[in-house]
C-alpha beads as a LAMMPS data file, in Angstrom:
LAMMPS data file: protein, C-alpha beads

336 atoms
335 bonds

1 atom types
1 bond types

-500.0 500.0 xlo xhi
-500.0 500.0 ylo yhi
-500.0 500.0 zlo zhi

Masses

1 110.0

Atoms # bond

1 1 1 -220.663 -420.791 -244.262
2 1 1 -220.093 -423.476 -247.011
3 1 1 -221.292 -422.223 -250.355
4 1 1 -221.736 -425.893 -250.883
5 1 1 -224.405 -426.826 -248.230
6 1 1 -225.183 -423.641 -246.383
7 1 1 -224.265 -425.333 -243.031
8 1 1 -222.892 -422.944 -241.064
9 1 1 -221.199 -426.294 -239.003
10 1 1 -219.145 -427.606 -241.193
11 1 1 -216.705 -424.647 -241.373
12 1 1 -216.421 -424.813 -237.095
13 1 1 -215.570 -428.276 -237.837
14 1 1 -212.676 -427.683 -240.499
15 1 1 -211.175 -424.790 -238.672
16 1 1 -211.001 -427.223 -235.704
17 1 1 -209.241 -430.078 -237.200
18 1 1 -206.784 -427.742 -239.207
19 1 1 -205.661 -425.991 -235.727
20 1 1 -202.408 -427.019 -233.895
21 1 1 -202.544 -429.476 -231.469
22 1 1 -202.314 -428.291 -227.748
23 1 1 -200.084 -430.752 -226.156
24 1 1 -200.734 -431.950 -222.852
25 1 1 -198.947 -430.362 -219.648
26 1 1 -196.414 -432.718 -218.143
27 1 1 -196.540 -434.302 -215.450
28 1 1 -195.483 -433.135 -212.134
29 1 1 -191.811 -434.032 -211.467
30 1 1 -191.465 -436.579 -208.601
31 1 1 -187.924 -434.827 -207.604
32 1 1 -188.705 -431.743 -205.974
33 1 1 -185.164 -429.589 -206.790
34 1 1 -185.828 -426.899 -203.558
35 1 1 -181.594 -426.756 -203.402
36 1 1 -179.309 -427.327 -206.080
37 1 1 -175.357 -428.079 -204.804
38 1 1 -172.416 -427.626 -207.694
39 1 1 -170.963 -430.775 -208.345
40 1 1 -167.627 -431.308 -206.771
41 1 1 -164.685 -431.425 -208.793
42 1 1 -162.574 -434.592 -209.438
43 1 1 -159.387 -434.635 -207.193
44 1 1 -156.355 -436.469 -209.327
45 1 1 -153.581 -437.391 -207.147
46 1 1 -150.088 -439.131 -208.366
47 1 1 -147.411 -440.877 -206.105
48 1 1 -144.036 -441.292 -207.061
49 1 1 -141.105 -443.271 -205.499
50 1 1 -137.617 -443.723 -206.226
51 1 1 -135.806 -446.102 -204.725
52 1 1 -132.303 -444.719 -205.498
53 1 1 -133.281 -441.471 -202.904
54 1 1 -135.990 -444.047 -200.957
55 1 1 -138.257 -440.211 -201.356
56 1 1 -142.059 -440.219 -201.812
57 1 1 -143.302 -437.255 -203.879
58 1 1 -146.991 -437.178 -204.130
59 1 1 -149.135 -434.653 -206.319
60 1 1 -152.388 -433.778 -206.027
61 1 1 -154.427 -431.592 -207.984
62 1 1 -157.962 -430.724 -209.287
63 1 1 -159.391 -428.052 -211.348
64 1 1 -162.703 -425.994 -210.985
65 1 1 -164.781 -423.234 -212.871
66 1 1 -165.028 -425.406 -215.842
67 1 1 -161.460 -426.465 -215.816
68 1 1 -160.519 -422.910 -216.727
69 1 1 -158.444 -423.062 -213.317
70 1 1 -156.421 -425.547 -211.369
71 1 1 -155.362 -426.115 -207.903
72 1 1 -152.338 -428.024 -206.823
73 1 1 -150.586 -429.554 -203.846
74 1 1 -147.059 -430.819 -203.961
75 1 1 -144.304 -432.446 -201.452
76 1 1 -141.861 -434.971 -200.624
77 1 1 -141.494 -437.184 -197.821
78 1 1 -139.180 -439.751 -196.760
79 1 1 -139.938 -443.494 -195.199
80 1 1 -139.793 -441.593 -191.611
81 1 1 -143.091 -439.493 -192.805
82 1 1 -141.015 -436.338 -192.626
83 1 1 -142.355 -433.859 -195.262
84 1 1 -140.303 -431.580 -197.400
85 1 1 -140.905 -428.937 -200.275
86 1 1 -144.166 -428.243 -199.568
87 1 1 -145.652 -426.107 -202.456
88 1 1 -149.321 -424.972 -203.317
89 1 1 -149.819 -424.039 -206.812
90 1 1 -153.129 -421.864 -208.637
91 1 1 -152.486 -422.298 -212.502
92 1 1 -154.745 -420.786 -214.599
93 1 1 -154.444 -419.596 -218.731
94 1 1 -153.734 -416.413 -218.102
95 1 1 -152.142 -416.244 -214.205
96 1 1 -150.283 -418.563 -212.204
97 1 1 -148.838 -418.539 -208.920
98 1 1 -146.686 -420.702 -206.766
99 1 1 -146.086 -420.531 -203.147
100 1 1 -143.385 -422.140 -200.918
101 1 1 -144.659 -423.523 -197.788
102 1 1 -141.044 -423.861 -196.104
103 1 1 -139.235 -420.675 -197.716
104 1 1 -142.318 -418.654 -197.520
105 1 1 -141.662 -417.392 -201.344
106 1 1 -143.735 -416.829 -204.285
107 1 1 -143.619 -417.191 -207.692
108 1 1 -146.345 -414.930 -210.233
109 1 1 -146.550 -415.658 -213.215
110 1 1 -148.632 -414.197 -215.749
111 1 1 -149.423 -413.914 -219.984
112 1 1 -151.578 -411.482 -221.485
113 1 1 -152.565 -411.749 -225.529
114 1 1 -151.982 -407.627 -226.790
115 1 1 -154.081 -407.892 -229.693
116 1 1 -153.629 -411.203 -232.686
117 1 1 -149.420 -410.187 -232.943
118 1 1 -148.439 -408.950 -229.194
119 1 1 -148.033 -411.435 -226.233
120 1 1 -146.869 -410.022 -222.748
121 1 1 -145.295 -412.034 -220.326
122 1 1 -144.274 -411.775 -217.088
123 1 1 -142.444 -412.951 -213.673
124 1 1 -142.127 -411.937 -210.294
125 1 1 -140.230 -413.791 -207.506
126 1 1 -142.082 -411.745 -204.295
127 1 1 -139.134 -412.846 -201.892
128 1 1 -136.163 -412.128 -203.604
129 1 1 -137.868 -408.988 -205.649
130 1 1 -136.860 -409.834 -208.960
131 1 1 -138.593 -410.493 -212.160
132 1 1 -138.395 -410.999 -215.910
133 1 1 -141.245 -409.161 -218.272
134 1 1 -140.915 -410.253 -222.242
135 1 1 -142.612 -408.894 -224.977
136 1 1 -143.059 -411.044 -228.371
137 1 1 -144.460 -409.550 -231.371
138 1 1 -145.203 -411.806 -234.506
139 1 1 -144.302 -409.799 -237.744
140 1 1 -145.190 -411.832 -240.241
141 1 1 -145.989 -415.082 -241.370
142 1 1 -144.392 -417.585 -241.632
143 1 1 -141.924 -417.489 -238.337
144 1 1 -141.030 -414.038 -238.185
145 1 1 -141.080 -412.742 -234.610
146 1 1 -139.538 -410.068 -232.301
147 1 1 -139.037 -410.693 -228.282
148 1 1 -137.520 -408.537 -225.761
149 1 1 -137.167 -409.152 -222.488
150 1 1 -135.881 -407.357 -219.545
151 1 1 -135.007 -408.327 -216.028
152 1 1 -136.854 -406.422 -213.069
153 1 1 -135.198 -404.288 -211.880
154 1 1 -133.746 -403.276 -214.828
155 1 1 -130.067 -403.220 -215.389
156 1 1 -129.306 -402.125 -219.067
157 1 1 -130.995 -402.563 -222.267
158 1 1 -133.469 -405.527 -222.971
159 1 1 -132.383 -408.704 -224.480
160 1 1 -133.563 -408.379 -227.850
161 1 1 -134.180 -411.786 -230.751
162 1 1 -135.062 -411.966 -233.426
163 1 1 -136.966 -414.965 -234.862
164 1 1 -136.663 -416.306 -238.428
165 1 1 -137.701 -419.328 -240.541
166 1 1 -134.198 -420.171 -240.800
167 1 1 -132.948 -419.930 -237.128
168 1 1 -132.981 -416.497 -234.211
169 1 1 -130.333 -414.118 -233.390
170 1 1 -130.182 -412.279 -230.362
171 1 1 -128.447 -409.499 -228.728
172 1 1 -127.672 -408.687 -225.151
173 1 1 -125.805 -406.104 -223.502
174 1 1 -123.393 -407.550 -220.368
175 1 1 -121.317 -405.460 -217.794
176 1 1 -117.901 -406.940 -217.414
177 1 1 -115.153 -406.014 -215.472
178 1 1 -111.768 -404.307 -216.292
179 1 1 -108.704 -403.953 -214.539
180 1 1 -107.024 -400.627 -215.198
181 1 1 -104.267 -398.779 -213.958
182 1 1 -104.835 -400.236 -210.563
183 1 1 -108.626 -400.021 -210.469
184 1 1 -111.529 -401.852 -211.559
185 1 1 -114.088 -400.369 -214.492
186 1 1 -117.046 -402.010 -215.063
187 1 1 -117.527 -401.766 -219.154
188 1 1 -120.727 -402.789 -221.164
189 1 1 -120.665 -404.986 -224.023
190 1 1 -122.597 -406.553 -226.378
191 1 1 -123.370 -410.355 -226.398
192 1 1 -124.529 -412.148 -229.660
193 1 1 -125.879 -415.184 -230.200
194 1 1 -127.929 -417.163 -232.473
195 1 1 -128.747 -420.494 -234.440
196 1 1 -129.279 -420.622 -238.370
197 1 1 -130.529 -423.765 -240.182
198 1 1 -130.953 -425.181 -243.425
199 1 1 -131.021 -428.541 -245.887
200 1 1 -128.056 -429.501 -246.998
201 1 1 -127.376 -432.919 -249.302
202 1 1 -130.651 -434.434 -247.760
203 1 1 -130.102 -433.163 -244.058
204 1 1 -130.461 -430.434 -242.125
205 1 1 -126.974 -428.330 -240.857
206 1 1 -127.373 -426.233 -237.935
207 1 1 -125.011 -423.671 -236.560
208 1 1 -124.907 -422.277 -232.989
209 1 1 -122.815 -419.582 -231.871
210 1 1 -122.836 -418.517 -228.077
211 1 1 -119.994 -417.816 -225.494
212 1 1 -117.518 -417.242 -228.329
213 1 1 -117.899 -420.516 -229.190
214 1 1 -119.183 -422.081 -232.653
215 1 1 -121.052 -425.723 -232.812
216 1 1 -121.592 -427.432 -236.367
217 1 1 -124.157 -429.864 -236.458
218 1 1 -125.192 -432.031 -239.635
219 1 1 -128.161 -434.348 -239.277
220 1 1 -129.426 -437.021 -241.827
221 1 1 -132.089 -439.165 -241.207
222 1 1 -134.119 -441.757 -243.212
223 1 1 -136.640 -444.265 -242.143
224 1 1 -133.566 -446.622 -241.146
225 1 1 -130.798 -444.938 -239.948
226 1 1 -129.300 -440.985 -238.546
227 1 1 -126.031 -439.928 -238.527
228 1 1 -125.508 -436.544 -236.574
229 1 1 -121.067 -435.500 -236.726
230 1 1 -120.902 -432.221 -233.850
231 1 1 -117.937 -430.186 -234.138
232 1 1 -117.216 -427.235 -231.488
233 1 1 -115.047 -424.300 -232.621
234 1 1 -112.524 -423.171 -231.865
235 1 1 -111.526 -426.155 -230.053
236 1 1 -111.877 -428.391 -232.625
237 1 1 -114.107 -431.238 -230.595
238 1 1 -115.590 -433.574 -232.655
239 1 1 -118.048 -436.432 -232.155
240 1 1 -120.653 -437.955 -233.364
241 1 1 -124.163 -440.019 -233.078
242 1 1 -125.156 -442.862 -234.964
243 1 1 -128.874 -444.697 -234.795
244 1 1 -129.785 -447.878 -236.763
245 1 1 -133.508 -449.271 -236.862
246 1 1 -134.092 -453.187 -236.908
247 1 1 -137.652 -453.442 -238.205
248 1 1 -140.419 -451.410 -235.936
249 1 1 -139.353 -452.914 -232.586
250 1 1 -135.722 -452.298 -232.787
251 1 1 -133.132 -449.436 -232.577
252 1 1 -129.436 -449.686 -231.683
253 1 1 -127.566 -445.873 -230.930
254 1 1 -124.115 -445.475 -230.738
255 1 1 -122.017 -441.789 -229.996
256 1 1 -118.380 -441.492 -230.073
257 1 1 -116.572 -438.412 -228.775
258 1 1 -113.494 -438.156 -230.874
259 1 1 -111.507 -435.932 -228.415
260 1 1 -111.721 -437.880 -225.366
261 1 1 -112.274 -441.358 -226.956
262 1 1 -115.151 -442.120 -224.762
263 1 1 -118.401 -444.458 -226.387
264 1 1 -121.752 -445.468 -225.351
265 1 1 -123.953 -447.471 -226.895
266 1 1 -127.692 -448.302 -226.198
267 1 1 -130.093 -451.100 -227.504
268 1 1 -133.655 -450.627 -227.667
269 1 1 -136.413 -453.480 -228.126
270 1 1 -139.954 -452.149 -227.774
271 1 1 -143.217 -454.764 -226.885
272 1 1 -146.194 -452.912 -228.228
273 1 1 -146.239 -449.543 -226.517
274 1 1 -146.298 -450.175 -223.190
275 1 1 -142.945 -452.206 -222.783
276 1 1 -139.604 -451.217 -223.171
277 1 1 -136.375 -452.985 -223.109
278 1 1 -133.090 -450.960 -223.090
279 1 1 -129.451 -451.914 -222.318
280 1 1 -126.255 -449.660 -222.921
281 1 1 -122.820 -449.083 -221.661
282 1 1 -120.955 -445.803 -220.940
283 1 1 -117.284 -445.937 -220.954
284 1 1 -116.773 -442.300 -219.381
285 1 1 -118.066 -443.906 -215.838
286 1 1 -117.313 -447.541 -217.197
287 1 1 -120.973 -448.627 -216.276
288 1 1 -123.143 -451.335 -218.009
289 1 1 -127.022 -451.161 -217.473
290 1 1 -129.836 -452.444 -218.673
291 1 1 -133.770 -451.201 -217.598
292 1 1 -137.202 -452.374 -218.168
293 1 1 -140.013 -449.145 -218.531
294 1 1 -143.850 -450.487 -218.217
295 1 1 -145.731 -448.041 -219.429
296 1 1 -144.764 -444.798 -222.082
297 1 1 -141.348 -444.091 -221.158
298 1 1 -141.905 -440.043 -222.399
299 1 1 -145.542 -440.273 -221.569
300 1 1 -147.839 -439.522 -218.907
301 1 1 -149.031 -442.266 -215.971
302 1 1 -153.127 -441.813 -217.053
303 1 1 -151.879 -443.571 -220.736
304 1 1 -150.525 -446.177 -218.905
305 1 1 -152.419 -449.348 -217.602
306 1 1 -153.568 -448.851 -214.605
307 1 1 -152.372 -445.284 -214.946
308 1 1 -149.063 -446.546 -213.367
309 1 1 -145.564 -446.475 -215.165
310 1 1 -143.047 -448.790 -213.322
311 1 1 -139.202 -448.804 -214.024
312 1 1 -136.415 -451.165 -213.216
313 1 1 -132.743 -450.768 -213.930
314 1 1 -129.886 -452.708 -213.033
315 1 1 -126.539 -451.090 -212.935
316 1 1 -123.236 -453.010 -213.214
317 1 1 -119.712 -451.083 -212.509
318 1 1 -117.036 -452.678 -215.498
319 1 1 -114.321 -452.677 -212.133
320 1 1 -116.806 -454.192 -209.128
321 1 1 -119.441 -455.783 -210.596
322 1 1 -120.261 -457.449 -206.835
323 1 1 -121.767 -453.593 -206.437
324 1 1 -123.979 -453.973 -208.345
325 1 1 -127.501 -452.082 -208.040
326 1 1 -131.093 -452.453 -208.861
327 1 1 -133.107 -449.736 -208.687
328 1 1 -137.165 -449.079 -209.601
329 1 1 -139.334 -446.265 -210.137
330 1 1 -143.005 -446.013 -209.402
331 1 1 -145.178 -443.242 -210.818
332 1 1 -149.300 -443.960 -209.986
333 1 1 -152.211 -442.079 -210.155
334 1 1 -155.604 -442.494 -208.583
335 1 1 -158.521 -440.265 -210.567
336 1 1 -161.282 -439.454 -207.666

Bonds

1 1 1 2
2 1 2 3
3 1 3 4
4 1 4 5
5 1 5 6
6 1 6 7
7 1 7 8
8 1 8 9
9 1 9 10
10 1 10 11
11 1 11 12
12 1 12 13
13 1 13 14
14 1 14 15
15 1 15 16
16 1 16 17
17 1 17 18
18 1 18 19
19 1 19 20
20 1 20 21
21 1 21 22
22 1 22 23
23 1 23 24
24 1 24 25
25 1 25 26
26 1 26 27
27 1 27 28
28 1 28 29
29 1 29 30
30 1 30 31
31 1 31 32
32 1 32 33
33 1 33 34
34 1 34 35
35 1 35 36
36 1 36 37
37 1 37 38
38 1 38 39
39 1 39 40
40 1 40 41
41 1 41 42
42 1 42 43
43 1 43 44
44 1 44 45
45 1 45 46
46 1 46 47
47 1 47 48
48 1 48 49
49 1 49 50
50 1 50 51
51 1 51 52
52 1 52 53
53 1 53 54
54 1 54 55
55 1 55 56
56 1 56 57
57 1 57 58
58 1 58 59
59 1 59 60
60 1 60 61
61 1 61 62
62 1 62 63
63 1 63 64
64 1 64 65
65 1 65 66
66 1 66 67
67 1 67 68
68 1 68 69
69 1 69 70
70 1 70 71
71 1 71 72
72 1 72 73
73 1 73 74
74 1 74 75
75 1 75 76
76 1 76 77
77 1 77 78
78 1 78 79
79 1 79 80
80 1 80 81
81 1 81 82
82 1 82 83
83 1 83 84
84 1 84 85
85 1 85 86
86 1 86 87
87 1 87 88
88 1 88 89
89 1 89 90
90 1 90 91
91 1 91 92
92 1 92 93
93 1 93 94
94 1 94 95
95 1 95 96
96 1 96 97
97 1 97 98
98 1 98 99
99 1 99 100
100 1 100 101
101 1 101 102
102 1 102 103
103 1 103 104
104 1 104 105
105 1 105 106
106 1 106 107
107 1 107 108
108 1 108 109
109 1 109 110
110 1 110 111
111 1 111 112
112 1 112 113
113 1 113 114
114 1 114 115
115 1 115 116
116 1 116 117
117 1 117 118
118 1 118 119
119 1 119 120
120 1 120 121
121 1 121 122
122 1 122 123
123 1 123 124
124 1 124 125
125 1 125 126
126 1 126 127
127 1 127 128
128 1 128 129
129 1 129 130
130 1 130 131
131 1 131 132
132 1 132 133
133 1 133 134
134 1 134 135
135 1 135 136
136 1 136 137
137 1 137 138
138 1 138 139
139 1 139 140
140 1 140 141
141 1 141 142
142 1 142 143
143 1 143 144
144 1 144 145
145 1 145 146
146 1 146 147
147 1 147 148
148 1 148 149
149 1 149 150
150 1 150 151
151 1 151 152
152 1 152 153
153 1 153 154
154 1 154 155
155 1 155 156
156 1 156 157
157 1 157 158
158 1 158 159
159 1 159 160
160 1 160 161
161 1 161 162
162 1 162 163
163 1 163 164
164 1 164 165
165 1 165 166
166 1 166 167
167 1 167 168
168 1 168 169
169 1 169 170
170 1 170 171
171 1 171 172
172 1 172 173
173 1 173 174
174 1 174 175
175 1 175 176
176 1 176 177
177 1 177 178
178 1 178 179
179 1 179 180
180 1 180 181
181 1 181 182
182 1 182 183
183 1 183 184
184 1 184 185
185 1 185 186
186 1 186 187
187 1 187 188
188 1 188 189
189 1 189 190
190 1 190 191
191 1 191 192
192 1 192 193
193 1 193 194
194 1 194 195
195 1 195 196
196 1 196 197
197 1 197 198
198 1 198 199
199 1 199 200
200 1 200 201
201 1 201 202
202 1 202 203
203 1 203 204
204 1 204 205
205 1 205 206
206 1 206 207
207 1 207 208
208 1 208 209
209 1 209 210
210 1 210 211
211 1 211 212
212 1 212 213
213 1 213 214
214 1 214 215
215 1 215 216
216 1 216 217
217 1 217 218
218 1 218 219
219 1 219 220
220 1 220 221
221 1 221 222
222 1 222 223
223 1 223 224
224 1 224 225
225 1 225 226
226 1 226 227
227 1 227 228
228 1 228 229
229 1 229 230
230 1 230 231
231 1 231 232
232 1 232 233
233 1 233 234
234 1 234 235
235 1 235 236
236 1 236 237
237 1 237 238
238 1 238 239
239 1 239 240
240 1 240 241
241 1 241 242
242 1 242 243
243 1 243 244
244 1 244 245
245 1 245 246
246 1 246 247
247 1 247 248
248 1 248 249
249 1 249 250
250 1 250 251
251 1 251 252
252 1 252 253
253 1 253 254
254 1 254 255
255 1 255 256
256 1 256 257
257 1 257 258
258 1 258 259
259 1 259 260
260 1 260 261
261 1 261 262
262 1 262 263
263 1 263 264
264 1 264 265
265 1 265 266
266 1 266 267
267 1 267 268
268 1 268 269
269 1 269 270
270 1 270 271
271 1 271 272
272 1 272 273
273 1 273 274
274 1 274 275
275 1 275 276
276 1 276 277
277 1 277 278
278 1 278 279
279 1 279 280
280 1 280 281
281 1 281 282
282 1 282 283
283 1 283 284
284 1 284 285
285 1 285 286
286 1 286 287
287 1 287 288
288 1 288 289
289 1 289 290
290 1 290 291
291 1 291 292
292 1 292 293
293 1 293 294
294 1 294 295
295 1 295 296
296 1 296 297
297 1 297 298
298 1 298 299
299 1 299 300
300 1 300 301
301 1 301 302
302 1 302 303
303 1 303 304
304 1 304 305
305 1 305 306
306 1 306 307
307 1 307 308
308 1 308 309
309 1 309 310
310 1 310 311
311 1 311 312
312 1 312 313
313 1 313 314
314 1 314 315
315 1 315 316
316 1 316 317
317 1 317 318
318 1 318 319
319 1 319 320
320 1 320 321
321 1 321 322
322 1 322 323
323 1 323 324
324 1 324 325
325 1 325 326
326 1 326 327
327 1 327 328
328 1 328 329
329 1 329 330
330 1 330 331
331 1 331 332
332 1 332 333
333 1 333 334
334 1 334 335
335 1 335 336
């Protein structure tokens, strides 16, 4: 009751205008949904053709449960519609397998994450029954890893590496055979190999030793030009690469092999990012050349207009230039 009046309405009234607001029910939808369909996925299929082989090979692939999978058909064919390398691939993050439609053969593979520092991986070729499992366990941070890997079935001890920030080193055991006193003993030995890095006067040297053999590689690079020298132990090979920038749309590489005196050269003028010029010679197989990419050269035909990259090259031979050949390359793709 208001102590102000004494009318016993005016208190139904304020408690009705301070309550919520009921808001209408909506109205009934015109669509009746009695069956809902999943939607089907998009089918992405690329064509390539090379006129040097005159061979089609077409692609086509889609993916489905929210893209966490993908399904994939591949082949070749010729200009008489024969087909060839038929292969039907399942790819997903964690398993993948790939089966040969002619050799009736199949790949698995498959990665599993052990925990935030262990990653198992694994192969399996079903037909010929052999297979490759690797382990790689991060260490520490930065760059310090541990992978071992062993061939199924197993032959000898795993190949074992070791991962730094300055390069890897591996070891792996290798049966090799010995002739003695008139017989043959098979002996195991151990294999090393391994790359180590590191900036020196404003470039970076890298060593590689594998196969008993030693390469030295210096590279220094600034915003105009590289120089990389190579020189292969013991045999004492030595060349080198050279690359000088002209402005943004320019380059010019050179390589020399010191040994054998062969040269190339190559020119490269760039229009935007879609056009490429290039020219070069090669004096091993005395061969001039010059092509035109449209579209990324590295990249990938759905970043290039009309998702289709397009290459033509003309080759001239230095001692018949009347056979001379022009060849293109087609790569499209159609998003359905």
């Amino acid at each position: 009751m208001d102590s102000a009046t004494g009318n016993p309405n005016n208190y139904t009234l304020q408690k009705i205008q301070s309550s919520p607001a009921v808001a209408d029910p909506p109205p009934p939808s015109s669509t009746n949904h009695i069956l809902s369909f999943p939607s089907r996925p998009a089918l992405r299929i690329t064509t390539e053709f090379d006129s040097e082989s005159a061979n089609f090979f077409h692609k086509v692939s889609c993916k489905f449960l929210d893209s966490l999978a993908k399904l994939k058909l591949s082949f070749h064919n010729n200009s008489k519609g024969d087909i060839s390398e038929p292969q039907i691939s399942f790819v997903s993050k964690h398993l993948s397998l790939h089966y040969d439609l002619e050799d009736h053969s199949a790949l698995v593979k498959s990665s599993v994450d052990v925990g935030p520092r262990f990653k198992l991986t694994g192969a399996h070729d079903v037909k010929a029954q052999q297979g490759e499992v690797t382990m790689v366990a991060n260490i520490a941070d930065p760059g310090y890893a541990l992978q071992l890997s062993t061939p199924l079935p197993s032959a000898g001890l795993p190949k074992a590496t070791f991962r730094f920030p300055l390069g890897e080193v591996s070891l792996q055991e290798k049966e090799e055979e010995q002739q003695e006193e008139e017989q043959v003993k098979i002996k195991n030995s151990l294999l090393v190999s391994g790359i180590l890095k590191g900036q020196f006067l404003k470039g970076v040297c890298t060593a590689h030793y594998k196969d008993d053999e030693l390469k030295l590689r210096y590279r220094y690079k600034d915003d105009e030009m590289s120089f990389l020298p190579i020189l292969s132990l013991p045999s004492n090979d030595l060349s080198f690469a050279f690359k000088r920038r002209f402005g943004l749309s320019d380059k010019l590489s050179y390589w020399y092999n010191c040994d054998s005196n062969y040269w190339s050269a190559v020119y490269k003028h760039t229009y935007g990012e879609d056009f490429k010029l290039k020219a070069g010679y090669d004096s091993e197989v005395r061969l001039g050349w010059a092509s035109l990419w449209v579209g990324d050269e590295g990249g990938k035909a759905k970043t290039a207009p009309m998702k289709m990259k397009v290459q033509f090259m003309l080759q001239v031979p230095q001692d018949d230039i009347k056979s001379s050949v022009l060849m293109f390359r087609i790569k499209k793709r159609w998003d359905i």
